[in-house]
KERO-227128 format. One record per residue (C-alpha): x, y, z. Coordinates in steps of 0.2 Angstrom, whole numbers, plus 5000, padded with zeros to 4 digits. Layout:
KERO-227128
XYZ ...
This chain:
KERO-227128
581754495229 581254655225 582954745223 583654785209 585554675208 586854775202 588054705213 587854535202 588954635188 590254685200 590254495205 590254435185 591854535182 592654465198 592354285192 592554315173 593854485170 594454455155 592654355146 593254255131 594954355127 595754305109 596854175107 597954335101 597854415117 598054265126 599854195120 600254385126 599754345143 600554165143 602154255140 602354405152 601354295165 601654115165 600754055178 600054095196 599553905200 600653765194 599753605200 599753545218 598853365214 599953255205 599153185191 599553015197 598353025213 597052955203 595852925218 595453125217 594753215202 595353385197 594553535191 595253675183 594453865179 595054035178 593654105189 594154215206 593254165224 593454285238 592354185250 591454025255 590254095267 588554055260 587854235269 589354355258 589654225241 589054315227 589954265215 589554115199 591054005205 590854005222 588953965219 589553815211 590553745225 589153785238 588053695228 589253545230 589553585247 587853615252 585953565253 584753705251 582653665253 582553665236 583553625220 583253605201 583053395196 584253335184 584653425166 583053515172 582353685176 581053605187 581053625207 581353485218 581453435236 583353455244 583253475263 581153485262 580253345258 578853435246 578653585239 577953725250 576153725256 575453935250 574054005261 572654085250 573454255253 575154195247 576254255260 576254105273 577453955265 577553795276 578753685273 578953505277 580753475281 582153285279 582253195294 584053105296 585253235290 586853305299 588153425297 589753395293 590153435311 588853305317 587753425322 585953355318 584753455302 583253535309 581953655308 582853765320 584553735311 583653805294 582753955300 584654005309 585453955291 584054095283 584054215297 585954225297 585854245278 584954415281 585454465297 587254465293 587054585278 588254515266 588154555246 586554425241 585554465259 584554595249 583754425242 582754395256 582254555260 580354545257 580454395271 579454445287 579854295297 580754125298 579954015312 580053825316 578453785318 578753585323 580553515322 580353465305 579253615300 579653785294 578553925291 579154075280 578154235281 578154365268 577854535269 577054525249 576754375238 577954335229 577554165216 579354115211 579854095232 580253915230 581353955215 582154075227 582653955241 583853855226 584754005225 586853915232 586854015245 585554015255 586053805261 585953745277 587353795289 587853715305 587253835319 588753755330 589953815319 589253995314 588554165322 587254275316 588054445316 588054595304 589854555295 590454415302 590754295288 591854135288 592654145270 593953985271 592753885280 591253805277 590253675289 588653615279 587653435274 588153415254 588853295249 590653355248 591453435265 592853565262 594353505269 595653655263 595653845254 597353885247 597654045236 597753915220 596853775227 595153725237 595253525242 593353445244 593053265252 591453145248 590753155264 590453005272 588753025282 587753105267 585753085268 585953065249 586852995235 588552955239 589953035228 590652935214 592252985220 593453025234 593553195234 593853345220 595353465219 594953615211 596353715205 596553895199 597353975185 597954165182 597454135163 596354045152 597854005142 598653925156 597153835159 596853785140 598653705142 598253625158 596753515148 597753475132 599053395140 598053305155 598653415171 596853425175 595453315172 593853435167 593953625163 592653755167 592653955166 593254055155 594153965141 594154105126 593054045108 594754025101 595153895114 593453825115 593353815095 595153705096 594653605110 593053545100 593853515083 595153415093 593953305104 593653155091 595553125091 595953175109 594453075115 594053255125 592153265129 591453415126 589953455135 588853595129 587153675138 586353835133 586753965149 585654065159 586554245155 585954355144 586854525134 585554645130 585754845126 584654965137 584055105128 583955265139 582055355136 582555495143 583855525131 583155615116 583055545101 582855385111 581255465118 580455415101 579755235098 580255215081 582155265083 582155115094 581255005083 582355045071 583855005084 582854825087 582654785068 584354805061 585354715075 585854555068 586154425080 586654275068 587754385060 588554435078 588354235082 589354185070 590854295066 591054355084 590654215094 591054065082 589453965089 589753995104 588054115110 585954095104 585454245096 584154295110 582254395105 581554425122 582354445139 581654285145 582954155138 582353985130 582853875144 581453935150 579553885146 578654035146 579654135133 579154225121 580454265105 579454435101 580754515094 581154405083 579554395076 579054585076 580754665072 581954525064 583654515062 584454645051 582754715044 583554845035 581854895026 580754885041 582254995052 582655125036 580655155036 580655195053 582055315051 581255405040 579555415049 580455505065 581155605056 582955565049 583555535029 585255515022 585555715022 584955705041 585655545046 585355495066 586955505076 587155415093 588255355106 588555155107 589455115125 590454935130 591254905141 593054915137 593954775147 592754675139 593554615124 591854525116 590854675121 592154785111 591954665095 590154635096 589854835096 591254875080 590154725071 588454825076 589354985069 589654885054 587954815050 587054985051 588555065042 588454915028 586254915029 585755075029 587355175024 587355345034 585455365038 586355275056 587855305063 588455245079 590055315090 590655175099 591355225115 592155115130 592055155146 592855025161 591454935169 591254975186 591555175180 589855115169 588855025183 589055155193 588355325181 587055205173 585655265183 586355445181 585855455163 587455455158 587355335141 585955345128 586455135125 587355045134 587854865128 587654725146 587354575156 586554475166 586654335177 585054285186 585054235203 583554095200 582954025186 581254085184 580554215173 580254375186 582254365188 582154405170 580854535169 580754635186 582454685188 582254775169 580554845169 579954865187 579655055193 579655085207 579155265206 578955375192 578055535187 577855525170 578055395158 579655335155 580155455169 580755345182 581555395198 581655215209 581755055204 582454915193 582355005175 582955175183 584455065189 584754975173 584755175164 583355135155 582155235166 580655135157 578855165168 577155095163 575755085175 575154935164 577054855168 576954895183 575254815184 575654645177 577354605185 576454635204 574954505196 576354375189 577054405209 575454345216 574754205205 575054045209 574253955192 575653925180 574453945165 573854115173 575654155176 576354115160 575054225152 575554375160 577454335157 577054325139 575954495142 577354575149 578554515135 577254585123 577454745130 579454735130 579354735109 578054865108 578954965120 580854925117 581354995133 582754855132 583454755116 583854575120 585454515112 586054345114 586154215125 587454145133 588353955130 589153845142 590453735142 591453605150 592853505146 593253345150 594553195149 594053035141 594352945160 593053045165 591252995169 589753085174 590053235166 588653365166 587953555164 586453605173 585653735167 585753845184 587753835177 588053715189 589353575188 588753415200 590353345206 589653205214 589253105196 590953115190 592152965190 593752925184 594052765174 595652715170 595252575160 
C-alpha cells in the first residue's frame, strides 16, 4: 500500500502497446499484418455475446494479474469483499456483508462475511477460504502482492468472520480489497507457494466461470449456482485482435457484438459520427488514468519555483484536448481526477491554461528574457504515438506564446528504457501515466509525493516521488499524507486531500495533464451496456435482442 507501483506502467504498455495509433498508421498495420484472430464464434450462435479488444493477458491467476484487461475479467469471474455500487465510486458489500468494523487504533478490520456462496468447484465460501485467497495473494509474491504489504495478519475469527491486521492505519483499506485481483479463490483448486500461479485457470464464485483460454480466445459460462444476480446471458466469448484496425473492422460489420481497448481517436471519432445511422451505442465514461509531466527538483533550473510555474501556466490542455485528442481526454488540474469527490482543480485556478502573461512574468523573475531564453529537455515516450503529438503541440504552444523566452527539445526515449533511469535523474520532464490500483484519493497522491527519506528538501533518496524522478520531499507532505492514512472522518479526510492538493500548486513538483476517456462500443442487439468508473465492463447485464 505503501510501495511505490512502477510495475503498473510495464503492465499499461502490455495491455495498451500502441495507445491510440492514427488511423494513418493503422491501414499500415492492416496491410503488412492482417490478422492474428479471425473469429472462432460464429456470429449466428446468438445464445453467446462476443467481445472484442486489442488488449494482451498473460495470466488469469488473481495473485500474478496485473494487467487493466485481465482486471476486467476477474472482476467478472470473481467476488472480492468489496466492490464499487453501480455507475458509482461508492464501496459496497461483495462477499462481506457490511463495511468493515475499524478498532480506534485503525489497524484491526473485522469483517462480517456471505453465508451461502460456493466455488465454482463446489467448494463452499468461508472465512477460512478468504483469509487462504489473501494469504496466497501475498505469499505467492506475484506482481500486485506488494499491495498487501503493510497487512500484519489475516485470521478467521468465526466462520463467517475475518479479521485483517495492519501493521499502520491505512484509511482507504476497504477501497483496497475491490482491487480484481484480490477475489476469492477456491483453496481446493490452489496452493499458496512463492511462484506458483495458475495462468489459464481460474476456479472462483462470480458470476461467470471460465471454461477455455486460447491464444485468441477466452470462453466464460453464466454460472449456475451464483449467490447473486444471474447473468442475462449464457456465456461471453471474448476475442483478441493483433490490431485496433482489425478490431475497428470487426464492430463495423458485426463480427463482434461490443468493442473495448484500444480503438485509435480516429476510429473512435468515425464510430461515433456513424452510431445514429448504424444504430451503434456509444457508451462514454470519464477514465480513471491520468497523463501528468514530473518535473525533476534536482535538475537545475527546475530547482527554481517559478520555472515550474511558468511550465504549469503555459501548458494548454483545451488546446491539447482538442487538436490532439479530438474530445476524447478532460483537461486535468490536479492529480486527483473529478470522478473523484475530493478533488480539487488548483491548477486550474492558480495557473490556467495557456497564461502566457502569468508564465512570461515568471520567466523573467528567475531570471530568463528573449536574449537569455530558458532551454530544456521534454521527454515522451517514443512508442507512444499520443505522447509524441501531445509533446510537438506543448513545443508549439510555448514556441507560438512566448516566442524564444521557452524553448523545449523534445526527446523520445522507448518506455521501459524510461521507467527504468526515472529515478536515476536522468530526465529534467518526463511526459507519463497512471492507472490507479483503487479508486480513492491516496492512490492519487502517495505514490507522487510520499518521501520516504530525504535529507534536504526536494532531495529525496526513497520513496514514491524519488521513484516517479521528481525527488519532491516536504516534511509538511509528508506530514499530511500519514494524517489522511489514519483518519477515518470523511470531512477530516477530505480536508487534508484538498491540503495536500494545495500544496501540489504551490509546490509544482508534478503538473497534471489530462485525464483519460473511456469507451465501449456496442451493437444495437445489445442490452445492458455499461462503463464503470474502476474501467470495468459488467458482463452479467448485457443481453442480446434479436428483435
Amino acid at each position: 500500500m505503501g510501495i511505490p507501483r512502477w510495475r503498473r506502467w510495464l503492465r499499461n504498455k502490455v495491455s495498451l502497446p500502441v495507445r491510440f495509433l492514427s488511423l494513418t498508421l493503422l491501414c499500415v498495420l492492416l496491410i503488412v499484418s492482417c490478422s492474428r484472430s479471425e473469429l472462432k464464434t460464429s456470429s449466428t450462435n446468438r445464445d453467446r455475446i462476443v467481445i472484442g479488444t486489442t488488449a494482451v493477458i498473460s495470466t488469469l491467476d488473481p495473485a500474478d494479474a496485473y494487467s487493466i484487461f485481465a482486471g476486467n475479467l476477474l472482476y467478472n469471474l470473481g467476488d472480492r469483499l468489496y466492490t464499487y455500487a453501480a455507475n458509482s465510486t461508492n464501496l459496497e458489500p461483495q462477499l462481506a456483508t457490511a463495511l468493515p468494523t475499524v478498532s480506534a487504533d485503525g489497524l484491526t478490520y473485522t469483517i462480517p462475511l456471505r453465508r451461502g456462496v460456493v466455488f465454482h468447484d463446489g467448494t463452499p465460501f468461508n472465512a477460512k477460504a478468504m483469509a487462504f485467497s489473501l494469504q496466497r495473494f501475498i505469499q505467492n509474491a506475484g506482481s500486485p502482492s506488494f499491495l498487501l504489504a503493510d497487512v500484519d495478519t489475516i485470521q478467521p475469527t468465526g466462520e463467517y468472520e475475518l479479521t485483517i491486521q495492519l501493521k499502520k492505519p491505512f484509511a482507504a483499506f476497504p477501497s483496497l480489497l475491490a482491487f480484481s485481483g484480490l477475489c476469492a479463490v477456491s483453496p481446493n483448486a490452489y496452493e499458496i507457494q512463492a511462484g506458483a500461479f495458475k495462468s489459464k485457470t481460474f476456479i472462483g464464485t462470480g458470476p461467470y466461470k471460465l471454461v477455455s483460454y486460447g491464444t485468441d480466445q477466452i470462453r466464460l459460462e453464466a454460472f449456475d449456482r451464483y449467490w447473486g444476480t444471474k447473468p442475462s446471458n449464457k456465456g461471453i466469448d471474448v476475442q483478441f485482435f493483433s490490431s485496433p484496425a482489425n478490431l475497428y473492422n470487426a464492430f463495423r460489420t458485426g463480427a463482434v457484438d461490443l468493442a473495448y481497448q484500444n480503438l485509435a481517436i480516429d476510429q473512435i471519432r468515425n464510430l461515433q459520427e456513424g452510431a445514429a445511422t448504424n444504430g451503434w451505442q456509444v457508451i462514454e465514461k470519464a477514465g480513471s488514468g491520468i497523463d501528468y509531466l514530473t518535473l525533476n527538483m534536482q535538475s537545475p533550473p527546475l530547482d527554481k519555483l517559478e520555472v515550474r510555474q511558468a511550465i504549469a501556466a503555459i501548458v494548454d490542455r483545451p488546446i491539447l484536448q482538442d487538436r490532439v485528442f479530438a474530445g476524447q481526454i478532460e483537461p486535468l488540474y490536479s492529480l486527483v481526477p473529478n470522478t473523484l469527490d475530493v478533488q480539487n482543480p488548483v491548477f486550474k485556478a492558480e495557473l490556467g491554461d495557456g497564461n502566457a502573461e502569468k508564465a512570461r512574468q515568471l520567466l523573467i523573475q528567475a531570471g530568463y528574457s528573449d536574449d537569455n531564453p530558458l532551454k530544456l529537455e521534454f521527454w515522451y515516450r517514443s512508442n507512444l504515438v499520443n505522447d509524441q503529438l501531445a509533446a510537438i503541440t506543448l513545443k508549439a504552444i510555448a514556441k507560438k506564446q512566448l516566442g524564444n523566452l521557452l524553448q523545449f527539445e523534445l526527446k523520445g526515449v522507448e518506455s521501459t528504457t524510461a521507467y527504468k533511469n526515472l529515478d536515476k535523474g536522468a530526465y529534467p520532464i518526463f511526459l507519463l501515466d497512471w492507472t490507479p490500483d483503487f479508486l480513492d484519493a491516496d492512490n492519487y497522491i502517495q505514490p507522487f509525493m510520499e518521501c520516504s527519506k530525504g535529507a534536504a528538501p526536494n532531495q529525496c533518496e526513497e520513496g514514491s516521488s524519488f521513484l516517479q524522478g521528481s525527488f519532491y520531499s516536504s516534511d509538511r507532505v509528508n506530514q499530511l499524507i500519514e494524517e489522511s492514512r489514519k483518519e477515518l472522518n470523511p470531512a477530516k479526510r477530505k480536508q487534508l486531500f484538498n491540503d495536500l492538493q494545495t500544496a501540489l500548486v504551490e509546490d509544482v513538483p508534478f503538473i497534471p495533464m489530462w485525464q483519460s476517456k473511456d469507451f465501449l462500443f456496442a451493437q444495437k442487439t445489445i442490452q445492458g451496456a455499461s462503463l464503470q468508473a474502476t474501467q470495468k465492463v459488467p458482463f452479467w447485464t448485457l443481453k442480446l435482442q434479436l428483435n
